[in-house]
ZATORRO-732830 format. One record per residue: x negated, y, z negated of N, C-alpha, C in turn. Coordinates in steps of 0.001 Angstrom, whole numbers, plus 500000, padded with zeros to 6 digits. Layout:
N
XYZXYZXYZ;...
***
This chain:
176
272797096676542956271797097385543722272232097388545180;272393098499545858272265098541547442271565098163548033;271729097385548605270921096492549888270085097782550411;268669097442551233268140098551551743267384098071552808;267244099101553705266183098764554977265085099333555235;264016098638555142262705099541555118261949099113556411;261171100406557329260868099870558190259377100667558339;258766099572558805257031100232559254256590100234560715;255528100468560394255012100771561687255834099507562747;255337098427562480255661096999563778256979096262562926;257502096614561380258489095229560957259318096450560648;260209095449560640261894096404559565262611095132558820;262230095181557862262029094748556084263829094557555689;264929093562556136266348094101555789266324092424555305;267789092590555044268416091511553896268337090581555147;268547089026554073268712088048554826270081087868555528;270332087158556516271413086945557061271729085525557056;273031085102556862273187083361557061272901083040558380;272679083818559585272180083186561120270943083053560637;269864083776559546268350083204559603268342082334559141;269093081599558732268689080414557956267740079185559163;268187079387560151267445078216561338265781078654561554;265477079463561732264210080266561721263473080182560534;264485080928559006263518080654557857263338078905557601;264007077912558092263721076631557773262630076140559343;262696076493559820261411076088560802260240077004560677;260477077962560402258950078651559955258402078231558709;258959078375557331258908078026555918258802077007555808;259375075546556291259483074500556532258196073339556787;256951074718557672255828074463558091254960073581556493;254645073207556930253567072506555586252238073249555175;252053073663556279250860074900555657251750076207554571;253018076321555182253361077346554026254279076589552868;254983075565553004255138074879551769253788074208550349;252793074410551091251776073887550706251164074662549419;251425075874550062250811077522549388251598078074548509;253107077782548257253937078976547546254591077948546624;255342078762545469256020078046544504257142077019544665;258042078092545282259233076658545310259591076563546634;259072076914548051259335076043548911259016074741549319;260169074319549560260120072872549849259442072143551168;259269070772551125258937070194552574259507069133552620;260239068399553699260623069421554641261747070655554035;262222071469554817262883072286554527263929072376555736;265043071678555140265938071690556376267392072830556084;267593073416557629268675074663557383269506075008556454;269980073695555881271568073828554925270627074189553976;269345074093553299269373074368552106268433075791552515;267963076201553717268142078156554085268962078773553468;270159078088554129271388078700554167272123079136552583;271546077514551861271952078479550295270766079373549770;269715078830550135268951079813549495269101081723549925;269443081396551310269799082978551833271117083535551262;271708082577550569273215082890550009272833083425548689;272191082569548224271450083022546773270601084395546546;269815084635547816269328085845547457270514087320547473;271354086741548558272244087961548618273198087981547078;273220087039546450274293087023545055273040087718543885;271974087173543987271558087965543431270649089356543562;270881089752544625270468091525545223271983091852544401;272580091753544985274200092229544354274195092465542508;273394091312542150273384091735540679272168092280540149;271000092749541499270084093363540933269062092533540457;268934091125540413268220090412540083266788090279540883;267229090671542495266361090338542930266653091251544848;265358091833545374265179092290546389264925091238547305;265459090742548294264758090148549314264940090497550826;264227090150551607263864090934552387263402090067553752;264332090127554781263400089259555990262640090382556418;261295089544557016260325090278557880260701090309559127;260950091450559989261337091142560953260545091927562101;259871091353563256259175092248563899259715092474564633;259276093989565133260128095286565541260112094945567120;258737094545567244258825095004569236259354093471570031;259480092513569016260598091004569400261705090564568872;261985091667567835262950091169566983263391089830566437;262076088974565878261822087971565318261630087891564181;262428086930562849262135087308561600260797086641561904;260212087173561189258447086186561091258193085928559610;259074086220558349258812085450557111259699086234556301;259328086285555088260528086938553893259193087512552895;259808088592552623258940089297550908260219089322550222;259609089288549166260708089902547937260125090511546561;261036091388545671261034091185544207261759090543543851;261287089665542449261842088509542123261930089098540357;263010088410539843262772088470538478263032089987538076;264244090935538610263831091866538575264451092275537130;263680092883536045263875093075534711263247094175534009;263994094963533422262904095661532082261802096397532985;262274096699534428261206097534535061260046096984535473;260618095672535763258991095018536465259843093867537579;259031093707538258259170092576538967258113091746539777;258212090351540008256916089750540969257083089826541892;256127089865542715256411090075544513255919089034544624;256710088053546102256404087536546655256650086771547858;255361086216548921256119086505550211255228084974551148;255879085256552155255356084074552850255477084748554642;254501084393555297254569084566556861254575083047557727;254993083262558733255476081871559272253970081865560245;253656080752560468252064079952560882251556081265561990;252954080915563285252769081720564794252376083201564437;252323083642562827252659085425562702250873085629561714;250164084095561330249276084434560742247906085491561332;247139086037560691246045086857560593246281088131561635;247731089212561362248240089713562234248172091236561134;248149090602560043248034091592559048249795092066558687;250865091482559034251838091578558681251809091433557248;251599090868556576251949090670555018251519091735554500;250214092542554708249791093567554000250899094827554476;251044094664555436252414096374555971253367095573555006;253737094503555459255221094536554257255177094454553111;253724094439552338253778094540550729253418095789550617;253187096753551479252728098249550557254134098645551127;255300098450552210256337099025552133257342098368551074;256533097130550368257952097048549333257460096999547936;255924097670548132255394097942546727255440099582546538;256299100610547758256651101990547773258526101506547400;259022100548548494260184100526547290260429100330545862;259802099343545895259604099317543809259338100158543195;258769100865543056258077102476542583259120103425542902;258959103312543961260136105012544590261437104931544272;262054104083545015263354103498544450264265102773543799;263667101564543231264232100741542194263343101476540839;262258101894540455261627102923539460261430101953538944;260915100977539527259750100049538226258796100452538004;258267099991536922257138100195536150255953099140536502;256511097906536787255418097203537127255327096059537965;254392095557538841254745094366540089253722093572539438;254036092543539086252874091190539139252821090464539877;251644089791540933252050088540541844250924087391541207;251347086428542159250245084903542116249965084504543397;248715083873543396248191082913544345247421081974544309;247708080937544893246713079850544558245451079965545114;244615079813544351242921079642544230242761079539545404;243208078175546509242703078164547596243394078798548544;244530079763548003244353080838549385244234082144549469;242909082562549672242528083764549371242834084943550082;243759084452551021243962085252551884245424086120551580;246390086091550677247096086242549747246293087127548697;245218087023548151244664087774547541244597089333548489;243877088812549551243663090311550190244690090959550197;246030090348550874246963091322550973247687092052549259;247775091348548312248008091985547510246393093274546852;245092093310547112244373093872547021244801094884547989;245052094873548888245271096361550149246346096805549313;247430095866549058248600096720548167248615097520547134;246842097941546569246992098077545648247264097504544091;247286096238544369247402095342543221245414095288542358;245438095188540907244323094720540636244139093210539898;243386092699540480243322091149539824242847090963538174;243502090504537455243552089873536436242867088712535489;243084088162536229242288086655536064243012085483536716;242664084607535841242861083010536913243706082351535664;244757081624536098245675081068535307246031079526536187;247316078729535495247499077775536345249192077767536279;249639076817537632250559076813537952251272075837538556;252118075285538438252930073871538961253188074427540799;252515074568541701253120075408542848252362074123544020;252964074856545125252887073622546701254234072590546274;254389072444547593255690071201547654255376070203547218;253911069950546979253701068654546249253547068876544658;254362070117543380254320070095542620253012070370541754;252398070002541910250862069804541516250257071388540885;249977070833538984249116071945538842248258072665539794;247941073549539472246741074480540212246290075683539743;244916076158539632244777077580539666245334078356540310;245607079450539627246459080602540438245523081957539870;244887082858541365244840084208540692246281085259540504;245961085804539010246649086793538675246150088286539194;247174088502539069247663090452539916248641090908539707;248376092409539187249682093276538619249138094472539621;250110095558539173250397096726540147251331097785539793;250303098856538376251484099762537991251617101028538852;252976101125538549253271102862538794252458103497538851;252768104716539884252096106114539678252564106640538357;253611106462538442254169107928536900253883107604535730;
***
């Protein structure tokens, strides 16, 4: 798959770079967002950015997977990462994280309807599923603006501390 750059109104949505690795481990790194998502870690120190940013680019290359720094436009600061994950059989999960300094800015919702128009438009999936944990509902909204409809409530091994949890479910088909 070709790497791609998508840009909105305030972010422009491009591949990771091995210089973000210092930024995605001090933003991601934060414990409020290790707390919330599946497999980031705490602490989260650079060298293991650095493979993980290595990893996403090996697998964009095989199509496995879109990822995507957030990057805002008028500071040119990454401020978090979206991605498709799992990408298979015409579906994939989205999912994303914003760094603490970038919260209630409404960034997450612009970068999930510009990479829930890439999935559709240009990779031609058929379908996006995401998750979130129960207690953060604020993850819900942005996949609700995206167009996602909720599902139900399931559970999930997620936060750096491992720990079952409720998770709401959300999918998100195609127009065609």
């Amino acid at each position: 798959m070709d790497e791609a750059l998508l840009e909105t109104a305030r972010l422009l949505l491009r591949p990771l770079r091995g210089e973000d690795a210092a930024q995605v481990a001090r933003l991601a790194g934060d414990f409020r967002i290790a707390d919330v998502t599946r497999s980031i870690p705490h602490p989260y120190p650079p060298e293991l950015a650095q493979r993980w940013i290595a990893q996403c680019a090996q697998d964009w290359a095989a199509g496995r997977v879109a990822c995507f720094a957030m990057v805002e436009r008028a500071s040119g600061e990454l401020i978090g990462s979206i991605a498709l994950k799992d990408i298979a059989r015409g579906e994939a999960e989205v999912g994303y994280w914003v760094g603490v300094p970038y919260w209630s800015r409404g960034y997450a919702s612009e970068a999930c309807q510009a990479l829930v128009e890439f999935a559709f438009a240009r990779l031609h999936l058929r379908r996006l599923h995401a998750s979130h944990l129960a207690r953060n509902p604020q993850s819900g909204r942005v996949l609700f603006k995206a167009g996602f409809r909720h599902l139900g409530l399931g559970h999930s091994q997620c936060g750096c501390q491992g720990a079952l949890e409720p998770v709401e479910l959300y999918e998100r088909v195609g127009d065609a």
